[in-house]
C-alpha positions in Angstrom: 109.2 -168.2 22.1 108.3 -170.2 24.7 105.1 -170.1 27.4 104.8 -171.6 30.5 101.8 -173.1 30.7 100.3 -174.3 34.6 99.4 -178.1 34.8 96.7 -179.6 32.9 94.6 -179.8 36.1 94.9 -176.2 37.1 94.0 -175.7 33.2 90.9 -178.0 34.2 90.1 -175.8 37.3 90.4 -172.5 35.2 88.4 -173.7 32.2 85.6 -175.1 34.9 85.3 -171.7 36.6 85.2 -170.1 33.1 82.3 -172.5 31.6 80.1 -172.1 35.0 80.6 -168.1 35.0 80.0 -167.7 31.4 77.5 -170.0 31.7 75.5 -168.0 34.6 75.8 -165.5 32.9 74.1 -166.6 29.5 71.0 -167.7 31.5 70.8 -164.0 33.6 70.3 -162.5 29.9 68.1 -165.6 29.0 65.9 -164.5 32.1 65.9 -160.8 31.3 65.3 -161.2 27.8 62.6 -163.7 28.2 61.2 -161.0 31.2 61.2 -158.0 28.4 59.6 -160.1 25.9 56.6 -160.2 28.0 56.6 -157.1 29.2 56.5 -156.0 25.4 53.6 -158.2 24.5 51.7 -157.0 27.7 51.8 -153.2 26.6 51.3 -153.6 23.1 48.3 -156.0 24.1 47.4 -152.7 25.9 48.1 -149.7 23.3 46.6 -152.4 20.5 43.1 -152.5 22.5 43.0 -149.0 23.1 43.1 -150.0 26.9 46.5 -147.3 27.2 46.3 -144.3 24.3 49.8 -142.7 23.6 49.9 -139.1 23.3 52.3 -137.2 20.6 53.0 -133.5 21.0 53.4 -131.7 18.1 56.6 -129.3 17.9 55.8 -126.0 15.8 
């Protein structure tokens, strides 16, 4: 079986537009997941000091 294949430079080109998008990519979910982690530690700084109580209704 046999694939054509384009030129090594237009591999280049496709393999560079790859890495950079993929690469974006990785550091947007960096940045969120680095944004969430605060956020966590801020509110359970909160519900640990009492300053924000979480109320649970019971079903009967």
């Amino acid at each position: 079986m046999r694939l054509l294949l384009p030129q090594i430079d237009e591999q280049m080109v496709i393999a560079t537009i790859l890495l950079n998008d993929s690469d974006h990519e990785i550091r947007l979910l960096e940045t969120q997941q680095n944004a969430l982690q605060t956020q966590k530690r801020g509110l359970m700084q909160k519900l640990l000091t009492g300053q924000w109580r979480v109320n649970i209704e019971q079903e009967n």
